[in-house]
C-alpha positions in Angstrom: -1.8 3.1 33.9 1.0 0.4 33.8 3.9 0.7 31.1 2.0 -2.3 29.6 1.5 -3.3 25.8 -1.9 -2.6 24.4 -2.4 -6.6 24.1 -1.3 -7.0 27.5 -3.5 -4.3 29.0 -6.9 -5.6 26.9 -6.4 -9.1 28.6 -6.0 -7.9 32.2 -8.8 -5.5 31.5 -11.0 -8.9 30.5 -9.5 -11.1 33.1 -9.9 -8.4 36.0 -11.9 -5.1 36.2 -14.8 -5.6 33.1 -15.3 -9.8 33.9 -18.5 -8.8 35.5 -19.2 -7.2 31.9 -18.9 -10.5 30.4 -20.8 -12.6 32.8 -24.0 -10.3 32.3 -23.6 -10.0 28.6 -21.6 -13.4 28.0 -20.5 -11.8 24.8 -16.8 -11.1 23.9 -17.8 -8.4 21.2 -19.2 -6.4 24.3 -16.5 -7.0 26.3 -13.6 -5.9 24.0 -15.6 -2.6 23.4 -15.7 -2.3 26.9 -12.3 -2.7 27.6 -11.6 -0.3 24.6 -13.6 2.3 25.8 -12.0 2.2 29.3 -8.5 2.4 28.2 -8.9 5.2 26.3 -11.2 6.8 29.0 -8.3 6.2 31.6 -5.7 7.6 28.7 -7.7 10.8 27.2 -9.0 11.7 31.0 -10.4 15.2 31.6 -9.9 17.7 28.9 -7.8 21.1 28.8 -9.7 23.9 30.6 -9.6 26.0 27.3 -11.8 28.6 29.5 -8.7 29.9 31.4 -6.6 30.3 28.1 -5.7 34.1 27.6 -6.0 34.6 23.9 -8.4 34.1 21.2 -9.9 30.4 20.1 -6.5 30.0 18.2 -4.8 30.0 21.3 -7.0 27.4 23.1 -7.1 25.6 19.7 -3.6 25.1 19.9 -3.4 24.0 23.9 -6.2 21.3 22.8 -3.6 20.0 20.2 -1.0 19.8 22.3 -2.4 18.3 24.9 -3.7 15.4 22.5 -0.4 15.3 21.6 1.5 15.2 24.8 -1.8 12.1 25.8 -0.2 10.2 23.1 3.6 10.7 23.9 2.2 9.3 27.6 0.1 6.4 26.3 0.9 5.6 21.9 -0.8 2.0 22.5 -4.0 4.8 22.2 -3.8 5.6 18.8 -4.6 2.3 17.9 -7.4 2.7 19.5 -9.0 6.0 18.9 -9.9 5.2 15.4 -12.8 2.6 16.2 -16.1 2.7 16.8 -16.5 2.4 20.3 -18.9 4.6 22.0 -17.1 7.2 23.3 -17.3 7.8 27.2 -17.5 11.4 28.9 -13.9 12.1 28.8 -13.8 11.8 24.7 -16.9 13.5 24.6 -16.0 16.4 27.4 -12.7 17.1 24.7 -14.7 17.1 21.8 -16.9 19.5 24.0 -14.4 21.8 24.6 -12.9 22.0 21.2 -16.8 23.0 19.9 -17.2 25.5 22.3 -13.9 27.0 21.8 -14.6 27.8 17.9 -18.7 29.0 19.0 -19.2 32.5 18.2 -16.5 32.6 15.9 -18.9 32.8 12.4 -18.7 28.6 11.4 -21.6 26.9 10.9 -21.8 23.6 13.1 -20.7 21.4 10.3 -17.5 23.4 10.0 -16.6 23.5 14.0 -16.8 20.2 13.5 -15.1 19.5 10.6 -11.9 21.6 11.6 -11.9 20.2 15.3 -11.2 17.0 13.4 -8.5 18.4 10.4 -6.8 19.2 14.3 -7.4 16.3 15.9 -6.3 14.3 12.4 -2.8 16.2 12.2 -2.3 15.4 15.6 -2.7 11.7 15.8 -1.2 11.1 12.6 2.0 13.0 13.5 1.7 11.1 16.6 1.6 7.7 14.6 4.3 8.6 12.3 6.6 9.1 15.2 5.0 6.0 17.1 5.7 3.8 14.2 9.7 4.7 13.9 9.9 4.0 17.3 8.6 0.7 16.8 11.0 0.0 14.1 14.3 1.0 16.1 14.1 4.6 13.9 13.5 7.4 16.1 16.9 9.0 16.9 17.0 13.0 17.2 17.5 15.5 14.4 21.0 16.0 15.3 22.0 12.2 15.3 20.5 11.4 12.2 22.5 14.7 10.2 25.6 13.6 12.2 25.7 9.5 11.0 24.5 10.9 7.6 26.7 13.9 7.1 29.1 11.9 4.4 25.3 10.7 2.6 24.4 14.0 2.3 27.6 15.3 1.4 27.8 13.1 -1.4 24.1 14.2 -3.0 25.4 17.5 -2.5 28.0 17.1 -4.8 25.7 14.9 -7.5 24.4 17.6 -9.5 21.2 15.5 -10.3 19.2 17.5 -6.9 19.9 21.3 -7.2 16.6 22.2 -5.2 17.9 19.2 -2.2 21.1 20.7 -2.2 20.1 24.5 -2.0 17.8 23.7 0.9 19.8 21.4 3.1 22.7 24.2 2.6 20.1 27.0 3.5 20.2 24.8 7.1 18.1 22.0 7.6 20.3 20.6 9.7 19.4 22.9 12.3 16.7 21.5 15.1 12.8 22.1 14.5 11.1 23.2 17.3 9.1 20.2 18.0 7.8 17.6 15.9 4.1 19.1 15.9 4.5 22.7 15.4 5.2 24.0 11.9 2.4 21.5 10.9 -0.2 22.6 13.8 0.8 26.2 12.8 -0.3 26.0 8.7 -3.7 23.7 10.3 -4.4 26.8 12.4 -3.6 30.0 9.8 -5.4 27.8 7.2 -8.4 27.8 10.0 -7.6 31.7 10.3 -7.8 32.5 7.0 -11.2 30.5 6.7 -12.9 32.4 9.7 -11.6 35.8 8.0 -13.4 34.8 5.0 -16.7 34.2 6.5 -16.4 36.8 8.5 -16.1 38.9 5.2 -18.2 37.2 3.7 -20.9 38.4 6.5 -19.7 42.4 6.4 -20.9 41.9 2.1 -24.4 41.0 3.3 -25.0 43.6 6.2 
């Protein structure tokens, strides 16, 4: 897909590949979902093969996430789109597939697989879109720039008195580097997921 804006890539979608679209339907409604649907279909394409993932569904839990994430560091202009209503096309759905099938078996009722593959799906993108909307505004610089340009700011709280709990945890090293933007979130998403399926699991043993 072109290193295009999202604007830019909607027009040439209209003017080019989904003009037959409008001429049949001679509706613009129809045609913007189209285009909508393809881009993201082009973006998303196939999902993970979760199958071949030694572990347990935490493990292919977490290689779902990340490769959401690692879609939207390729292609951001998606995350404005993933949020409408536009029928999704057999690449979304094969993803949602194999996110359902990876927590089967695992004691959630249906509701629930689907409910937590969307609390992961929901961290994701708006971890993505915090990050994606920095960029946009000329903020996104690395951990160790911004502790470096800020180190006489941060000096000067120190010494304020007024921020005792600040103080004692940028001391304790926060200016050492995370190991990615996603994890420590993705990590409490999935022990919180854990300690859910432990519950229901004991919940089960109670009534057997």
């Amino acid at each position: 897909m072109p290193a295009l804006g999202l604007d830019a890539l909607l027009r040439s979608l209209k003017k080019n590949a989904l003009q037959p679209v409008y001429l049949l339907h001679g509706d613009e409604d129809v045609l913007k979902d189209e285009a909508i649907r393809t881009l993201l279909e082009t973006a998303v394409g196939e999902p993970p093969r979760l199958d071949q993932v030694p572990g347990d569904w935490r493990a292919r839990l977490e290689l779902w996430a990340r490769s959401e994430w690692a879609m939207f560091q390729r292609y951001p202009w998606a995350l404005q789109l993933v949020s409408t209503r536009t029928l999704m096309g057999p690449n979304r759905l094969g993803w949602l597939e194999v996110a359902l099938r990876t927590l089967s078996g695992i004691g959630l009722t249906g509701r629930e697989m689907f409910d937590a593959v969307n609390l992961v799906d929901r961290y994701v993108r708006g971890t993505a879109q915090t990050l994606v909307a920095a960029a946009d505004q000329g903020a996104a610089i690395t951990h160790q720039r911004w502790w470096s340009s800020h180190a006489a700011l941060v000096d000067r709280i120190s010494k304020d008195g007024r921020f005792p709990a600040l103080t004692s945890v940028w001391s304790a090293g926060m200016s050492g580097v995370p190991k990615d933007e996603l994890d420590f979130g993705l990590q409490r998403v999935l022990d919180g997921l854990a300690a859910h399926v432990g519950v229901r699991a004991a919940t089960r043993a109670e009534h057997e």
